[in-house]
C-alpha positions in Angstrom: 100.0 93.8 92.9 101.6 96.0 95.6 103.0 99.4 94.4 105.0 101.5 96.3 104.8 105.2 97.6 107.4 107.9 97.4 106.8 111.1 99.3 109.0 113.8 98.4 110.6 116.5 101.0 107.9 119.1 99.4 105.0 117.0 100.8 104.5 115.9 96.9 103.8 111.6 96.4 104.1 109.0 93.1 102.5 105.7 93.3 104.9 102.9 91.3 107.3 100.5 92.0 111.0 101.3 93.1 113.5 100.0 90.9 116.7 100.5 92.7 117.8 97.0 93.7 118.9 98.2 97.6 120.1 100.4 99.6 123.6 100.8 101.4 123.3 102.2 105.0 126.7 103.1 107.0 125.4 102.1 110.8 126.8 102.0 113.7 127.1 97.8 113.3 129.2 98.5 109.8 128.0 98.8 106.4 124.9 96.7 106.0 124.0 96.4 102.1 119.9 95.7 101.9 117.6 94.4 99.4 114.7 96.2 98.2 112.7 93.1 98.4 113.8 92.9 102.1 112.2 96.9 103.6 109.1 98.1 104.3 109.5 101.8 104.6 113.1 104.0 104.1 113.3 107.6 105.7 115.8 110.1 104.9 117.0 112.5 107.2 115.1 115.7 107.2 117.4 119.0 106.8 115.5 120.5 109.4 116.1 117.9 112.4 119.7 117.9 113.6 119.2 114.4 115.4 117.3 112.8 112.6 119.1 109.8 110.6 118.2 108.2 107.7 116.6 104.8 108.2 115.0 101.9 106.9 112.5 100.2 108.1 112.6 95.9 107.1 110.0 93.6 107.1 111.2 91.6 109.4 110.7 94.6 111.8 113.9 95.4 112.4 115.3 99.1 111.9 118.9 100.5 110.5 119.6 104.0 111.2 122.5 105.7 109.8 123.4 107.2 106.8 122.4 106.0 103.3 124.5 106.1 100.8 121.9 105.7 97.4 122.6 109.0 95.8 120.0 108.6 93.2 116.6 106.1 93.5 115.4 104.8 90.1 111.2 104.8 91.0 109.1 103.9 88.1 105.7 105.7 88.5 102.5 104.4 87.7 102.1 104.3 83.8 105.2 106.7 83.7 108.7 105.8 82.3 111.4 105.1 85.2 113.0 107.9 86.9 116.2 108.7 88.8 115.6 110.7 91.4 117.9 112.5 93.7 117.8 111.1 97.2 118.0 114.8 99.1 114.9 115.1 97.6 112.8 112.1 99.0 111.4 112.0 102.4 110.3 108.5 102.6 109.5 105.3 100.5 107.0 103.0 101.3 107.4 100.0 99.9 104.8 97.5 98.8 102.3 100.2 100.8 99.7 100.2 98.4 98.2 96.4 98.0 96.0 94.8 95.4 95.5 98.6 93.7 94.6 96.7 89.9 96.2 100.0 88.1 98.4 98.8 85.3 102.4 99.8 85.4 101.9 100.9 81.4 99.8 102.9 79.6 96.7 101.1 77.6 
């Protein structure tokens, strides 16, 4: 099973599986509305980096940059109950990052 990797602005990280559905990214195409199932990696801007943009990254290689509009990401950590975390918090996701791991999603 793939799991997924969030790394938090403090440098901290949870192994799981994100459980918000997609994201919603204001580029400048338009609005582009994303599947979970469909990215690889999503970025949010850093405080600290005038020019940096939020992003994600798809599987099919290409990349959105813009502005993400998911205020809250719902991440369900490894054996833990599901959480809703605050998205000013997060530096990046990496989805489906960590393959064929065997740990179980629930406690034995």
């Amino acid at each position: 099973m793939a799991l997924d990797i969030m790394i938090g602005k403090a440098g901290d990280t949870l192994t799981g599986l994100t459980q918000t559905p997609g994201f919603q990214i204001a580029t400048d195409l338009g609005e582009q509305d994303v599947p979970t199932k469909a990215i690889r990696r999503v970025h949010f801007k850093s405080p600290n980096m005038p020019t940096d943009r939020d992003q994600l990254w798809l599987v099919n290689a290409d990349l959105l940059s813009g502005v993400i509009h998911n205020k809250l990401i719902a991440f369900k950590p490894v054996n833990g109950n599901v959480l809703q975390i605050p998205s000013d918090r997060i530096s990046d996701i990496l989805i489906a990052w960590v393959m064929g791991s065997g740990l179980p999603l629930t406690a034995p």
